[in-house]
N, C-alpha and C positions, 0 to 999 in steps of 0.2 A: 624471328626466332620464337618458340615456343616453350614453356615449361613446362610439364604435370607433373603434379607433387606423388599422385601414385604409379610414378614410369620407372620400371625395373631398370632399365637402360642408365636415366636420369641420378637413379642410386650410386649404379658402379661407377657412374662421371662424378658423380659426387665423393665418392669414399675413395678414387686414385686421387681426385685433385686434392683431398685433404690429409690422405695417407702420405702424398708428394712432397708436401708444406712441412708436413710432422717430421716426415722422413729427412729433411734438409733444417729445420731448423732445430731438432734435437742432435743433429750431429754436427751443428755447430756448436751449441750448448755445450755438447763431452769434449770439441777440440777446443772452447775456449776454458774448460774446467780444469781441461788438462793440463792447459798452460799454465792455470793458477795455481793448481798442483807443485807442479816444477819449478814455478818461482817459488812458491813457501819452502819448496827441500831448500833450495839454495839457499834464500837470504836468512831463512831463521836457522840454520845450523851453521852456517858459514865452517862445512866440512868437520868439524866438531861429533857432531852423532848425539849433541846433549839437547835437548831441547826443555823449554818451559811447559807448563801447562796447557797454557795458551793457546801455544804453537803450535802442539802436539793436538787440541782439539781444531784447530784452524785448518790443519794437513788433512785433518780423517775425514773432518765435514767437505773438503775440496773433493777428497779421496773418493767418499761416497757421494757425493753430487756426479765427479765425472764416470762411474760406475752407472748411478740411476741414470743418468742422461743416453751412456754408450745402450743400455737393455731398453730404452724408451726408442729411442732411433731403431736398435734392429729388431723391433714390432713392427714401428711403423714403417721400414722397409718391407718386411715382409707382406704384409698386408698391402701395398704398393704392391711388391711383383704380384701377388695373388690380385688384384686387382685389375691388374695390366696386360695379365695371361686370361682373366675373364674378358675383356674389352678385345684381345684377339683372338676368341670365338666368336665374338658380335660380327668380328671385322670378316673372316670367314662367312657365316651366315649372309651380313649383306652384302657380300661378293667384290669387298674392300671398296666400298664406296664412301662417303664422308657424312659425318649427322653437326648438326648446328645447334645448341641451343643454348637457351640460359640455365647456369646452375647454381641456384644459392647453397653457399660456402660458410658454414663457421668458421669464427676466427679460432685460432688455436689455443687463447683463453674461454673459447665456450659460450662466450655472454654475449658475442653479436656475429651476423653475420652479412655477408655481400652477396652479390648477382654478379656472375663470371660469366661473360658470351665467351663462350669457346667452338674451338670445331676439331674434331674427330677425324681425321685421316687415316684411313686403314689400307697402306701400301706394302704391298710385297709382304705380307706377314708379320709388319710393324705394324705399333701403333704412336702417330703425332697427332700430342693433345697440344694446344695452342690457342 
């Protein structure tokens, strides 16, 4: 397996696998913010409608964490499909044959990254990254 750091190809393998990552782990982020959401309504009003200070900052800060989280996800979905639809032109172009190689991946904090052997399948006008 090969890598070049300046392979156009190598880029969009690299910006679907970590738009994928983004795209799945920020929307669990909004589904588990949301849950945290809907237990704050429940246990701190216990049906009431009156809430403390507290509470009331504890709701909004959930409120908007699972808001940022849902608009973080569908960027990074998007940029995924735009990603996915450039990778099946490639697939096109090489007449849906398959490419192999290594792709260094940042983690989704930024501060380090991995070497992912993947391969590129480009069948019937899909594309399977694996």
């Amino acid at each position: 397996m090969h890598t070049n750091n300046g392979s156009t190809i190598g880029s969009l393998l690299k910006n679907y696998i970590e738009s994928r990552e983004r795209s799945f782990s920020y929307g669990k982020k909004r589904m588990d913010a949301e849950k945290e959401y809907n237990k704050l309504l429940t246990t701190c009003n216990g049906g009431s409608k009156n809430y403390r200070l507290d509470e009331a900052d504890t709701i909004y800060t959930a409120y908007q964490n699972m808001i940022s989280y849902g608009e973080e996800a569908d960027i990074a979905r998007n940029r995924f499909i735009e990603m996915e639809q450039k990778l099946k032109e490639i697939g096109e172009i090489l007449f849906e044959a398959s490419i192999m190689a290594d792709i260094p991946v940042h983690s989704l904090d930024g501060n380090s990254y991995s070497i992912k052997t993947i391969t590129v399948a480009f069948n019937n006008g899909q594309v399977i990254v694996s």
